[in-house]
VOGU-3710 file (C-alpha; in Angstrom, 3 decimals, decimal comma):
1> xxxxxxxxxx> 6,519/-43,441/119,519  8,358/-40,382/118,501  10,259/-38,507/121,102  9,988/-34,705/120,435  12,548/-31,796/121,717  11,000/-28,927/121,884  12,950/-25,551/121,880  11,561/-22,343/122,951  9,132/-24,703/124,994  8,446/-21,838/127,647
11> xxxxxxxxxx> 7,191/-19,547/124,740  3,882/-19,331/123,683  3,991/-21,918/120,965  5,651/-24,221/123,446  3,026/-24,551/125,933  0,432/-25,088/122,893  2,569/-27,681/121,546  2,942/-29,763/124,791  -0,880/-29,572/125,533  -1,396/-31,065/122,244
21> xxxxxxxxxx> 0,854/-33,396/122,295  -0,437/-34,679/125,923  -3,049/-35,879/124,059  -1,722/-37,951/121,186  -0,067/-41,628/121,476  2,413/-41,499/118,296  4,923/-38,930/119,939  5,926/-37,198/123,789  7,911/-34,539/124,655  10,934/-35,864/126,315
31> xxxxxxxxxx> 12,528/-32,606/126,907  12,725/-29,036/126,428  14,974/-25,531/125,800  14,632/-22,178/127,291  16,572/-20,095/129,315  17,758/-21,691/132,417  17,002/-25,153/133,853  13,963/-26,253/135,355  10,999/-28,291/134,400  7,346/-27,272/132,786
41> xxxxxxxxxx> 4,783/-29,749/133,284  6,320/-32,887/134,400  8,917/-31,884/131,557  12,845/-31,485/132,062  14,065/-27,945/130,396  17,962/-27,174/129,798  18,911/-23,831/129,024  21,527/-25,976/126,340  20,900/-28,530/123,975  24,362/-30,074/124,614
51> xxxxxxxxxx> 23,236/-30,873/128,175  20,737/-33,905/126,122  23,335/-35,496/124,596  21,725/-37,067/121,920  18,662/-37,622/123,527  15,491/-37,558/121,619  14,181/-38,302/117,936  13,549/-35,025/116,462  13,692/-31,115/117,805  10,980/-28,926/117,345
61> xxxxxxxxxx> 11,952/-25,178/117,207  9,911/-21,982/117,921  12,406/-19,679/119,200  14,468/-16,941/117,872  17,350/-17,352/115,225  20,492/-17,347/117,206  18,996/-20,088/119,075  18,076/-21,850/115,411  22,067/-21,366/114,464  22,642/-23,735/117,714
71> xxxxxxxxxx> 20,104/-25,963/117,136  21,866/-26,688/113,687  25,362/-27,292/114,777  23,986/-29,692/117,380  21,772/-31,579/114,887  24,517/-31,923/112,756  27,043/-33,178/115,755  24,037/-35,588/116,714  22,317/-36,895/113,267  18,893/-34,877/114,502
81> xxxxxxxxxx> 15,900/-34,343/112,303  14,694/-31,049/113,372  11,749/-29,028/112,491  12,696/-25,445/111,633  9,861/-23,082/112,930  11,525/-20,524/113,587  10,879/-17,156/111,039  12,954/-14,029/110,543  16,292/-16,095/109,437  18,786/-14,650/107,707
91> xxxxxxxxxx> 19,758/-15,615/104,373  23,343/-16,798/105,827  21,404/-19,029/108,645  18,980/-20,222/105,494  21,892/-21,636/104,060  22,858/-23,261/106,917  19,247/-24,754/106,771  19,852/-26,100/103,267  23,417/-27,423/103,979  21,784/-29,363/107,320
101> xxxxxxxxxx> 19,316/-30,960/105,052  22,202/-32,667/102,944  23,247/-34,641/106,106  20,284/-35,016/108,198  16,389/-34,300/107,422  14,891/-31,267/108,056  11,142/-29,740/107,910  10,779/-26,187/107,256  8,135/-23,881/106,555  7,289/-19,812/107,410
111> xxxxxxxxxx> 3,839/-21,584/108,336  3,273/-24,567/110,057  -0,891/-24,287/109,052  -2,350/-26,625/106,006  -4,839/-23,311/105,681  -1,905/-21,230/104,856  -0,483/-23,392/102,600  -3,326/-24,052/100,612  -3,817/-20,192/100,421  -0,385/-20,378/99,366
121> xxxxxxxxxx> -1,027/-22,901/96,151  -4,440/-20,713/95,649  -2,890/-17,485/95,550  -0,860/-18,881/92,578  -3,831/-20,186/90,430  -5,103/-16,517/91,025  -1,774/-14,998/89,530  -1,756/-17,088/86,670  -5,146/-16,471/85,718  -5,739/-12,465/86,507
131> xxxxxxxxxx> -2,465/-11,868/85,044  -0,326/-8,534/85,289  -3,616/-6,446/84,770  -4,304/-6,862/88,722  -1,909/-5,247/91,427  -1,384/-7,415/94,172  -1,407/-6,335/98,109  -0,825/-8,150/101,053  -1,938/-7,386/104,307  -0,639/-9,499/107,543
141> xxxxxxxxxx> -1,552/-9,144/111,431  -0,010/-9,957/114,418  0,563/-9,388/117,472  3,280/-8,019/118,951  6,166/-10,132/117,360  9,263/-8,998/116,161  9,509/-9,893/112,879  7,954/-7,804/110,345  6,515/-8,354/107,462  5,711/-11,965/108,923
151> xxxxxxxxxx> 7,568/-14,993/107,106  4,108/-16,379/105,799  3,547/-12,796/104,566  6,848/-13,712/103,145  6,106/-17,032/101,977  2,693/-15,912/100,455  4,588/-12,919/98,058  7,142/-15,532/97,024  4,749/-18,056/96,005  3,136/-15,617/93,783
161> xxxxxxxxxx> 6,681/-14,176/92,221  7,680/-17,646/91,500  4,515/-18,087/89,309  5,576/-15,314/87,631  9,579/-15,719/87,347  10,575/-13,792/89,939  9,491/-10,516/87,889  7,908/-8,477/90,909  9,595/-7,273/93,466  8,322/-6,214/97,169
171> xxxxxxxxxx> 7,399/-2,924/98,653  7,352/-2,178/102,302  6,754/1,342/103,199  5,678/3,841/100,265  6,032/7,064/102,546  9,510/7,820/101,529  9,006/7,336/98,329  6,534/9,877/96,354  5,596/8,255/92,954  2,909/6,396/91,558
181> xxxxxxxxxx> 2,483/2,419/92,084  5,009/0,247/90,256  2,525/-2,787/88,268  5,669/-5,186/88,704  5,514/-4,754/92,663  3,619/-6,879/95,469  2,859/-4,101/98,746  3,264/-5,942/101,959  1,700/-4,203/105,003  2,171/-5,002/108,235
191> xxxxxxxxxx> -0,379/-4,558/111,803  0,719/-5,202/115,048  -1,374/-5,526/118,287  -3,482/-6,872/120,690  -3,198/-11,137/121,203  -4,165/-11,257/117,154  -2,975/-14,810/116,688  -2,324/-14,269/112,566  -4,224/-13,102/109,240  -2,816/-12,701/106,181
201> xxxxxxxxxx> -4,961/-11,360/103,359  -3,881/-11,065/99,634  -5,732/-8,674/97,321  -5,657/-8,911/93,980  -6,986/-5,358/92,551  -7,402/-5,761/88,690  -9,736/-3,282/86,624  -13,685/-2,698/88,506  -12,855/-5,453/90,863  -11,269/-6,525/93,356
211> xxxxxxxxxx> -10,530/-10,506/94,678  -9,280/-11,191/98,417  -8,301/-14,854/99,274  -7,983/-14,343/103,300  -6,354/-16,698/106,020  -7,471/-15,932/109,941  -5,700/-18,196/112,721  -8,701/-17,921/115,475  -5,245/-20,503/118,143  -2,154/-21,588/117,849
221> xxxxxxxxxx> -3,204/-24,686/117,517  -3,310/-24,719/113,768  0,476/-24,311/114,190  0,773/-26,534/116,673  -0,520/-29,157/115,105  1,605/-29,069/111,913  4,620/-28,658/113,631  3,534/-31,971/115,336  2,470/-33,572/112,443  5,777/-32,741/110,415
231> xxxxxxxxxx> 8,021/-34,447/113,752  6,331/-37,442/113,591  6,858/-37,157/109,415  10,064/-36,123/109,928  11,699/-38,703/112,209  11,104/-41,593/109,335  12,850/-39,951/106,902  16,497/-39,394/104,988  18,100/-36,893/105,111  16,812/-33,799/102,769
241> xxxxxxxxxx> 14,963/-30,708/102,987  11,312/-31,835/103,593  8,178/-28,559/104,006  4,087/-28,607/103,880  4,156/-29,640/100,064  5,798/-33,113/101,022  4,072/-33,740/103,616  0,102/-32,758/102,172  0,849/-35,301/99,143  1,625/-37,836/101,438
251> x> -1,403/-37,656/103,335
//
């Protein structure tokens, strides 16, 4: 039995991740973080990690990134696994990430979703085979967070640069800017609205054609559900930095 921490547990993501775990017999939730003290569900919530004291096998984070930078110093005081959710971090705090890994294991991914991720590793075969004769475009909704473009937007332009070298580089807003389309850039668009739970669609536009490999999250409980999944991974492991690869080849 794996007992899972979850921070940000009043947020949206929390509440899907304690339903689902309610009904699974490898792992509880044994406590929670938000913004004062109370309980959710049966659940004790602290408005600080440091008020656990240890307790617990593995945190769980969907919260903000001055609550991840916490979340690290503790796991590091403590020997935690934790499961980095979280998008939106800065490059300093994503060092921080890597540093945490070299003392105790950690899981993270922009996308907790084995959809994404395979979209991810398909979105590469496409590069290498279409080549620099097709512009790419990516095109992610939300809705309303505050992070924009998404990570997995993110995640998804990166994957593709690294098949190529690292020889694009990404465009966000073109209405400053009046000049024709660069071939060596990836456009990254971003909608916001509504209760649109995610989709992230990558064009690849090439001559007379045009190929879309598309993502749609219809619940949060394809992210749920990794997150979960990469815990109860997580808590059996040394330390390192661990994400959706490891765990899919372990499967």
């Amino acid at each position: 039995m794996t007992d899972i921490i979850i921070q940000g547990i009043g947020g949206r993501m929390g509440h899907a991740l304690c339903e689902m775990i309610a009904n699974r017999s490898d792992c509880r939730v044994v406590a929670g973080i938000d913004q004062q003290d109370g309980e959710q569900n049966g659940i004790p919530v602290y408005d600080s990690l440091e008020k656990l004291d240890g307790k617990g096998d593995v945190i769980i984070d969907f919260s903000a990134p001055a609550a991840v930078e916490k979340a690290l110093t503790y796991c590091e005081a403590h020997k935690m696994p934790i499961v980095v959710c979280t998008t939106g971090l800065s490059e300093e705090l994503q060092l921080k990430v890597v540093q945490l890994s070299r003392i105790v294991p950690v899981f993270k991914s922009a996308n907790m979703s084995i959809g994404i991720n395979l979209l991810s590793e398909l979105c590469k075969r496409a590069s290498a085979i279409l080549g620099a004769d097709y512009d790419v475009e990516i095109v992610e909704q939300h809705h309303n967070k505050l992070d924009a473009p998404s990570g997995t937007a993110l995640m998804l332009a990166d994957a593709i640069n690294e098949e190529n070298n690292g020889a694009y580089h990404y465009v966000y807003d073109r209405s400053s800017v009046r000049q024709k389309r660069d071939p060596k850039e990836i456009g990254i668009s971003s909608v916001r609205g509504g209760s649109i739970v995610g989709d992230h669609e990558v064009l690849f536009c090439g001559p007379d054609e045009v190929i879309t490999l598309k993502h749609t999250a219809y619940s949060r409980s394809v992210f749920a559900n990794g997150a979960i999944n990469a815990a109860v991974y997580l808590a059996k492991k040394e330390p390192g930095l661990y994400n959706m690869g490891n765990m899919i080849a372990e499967l």
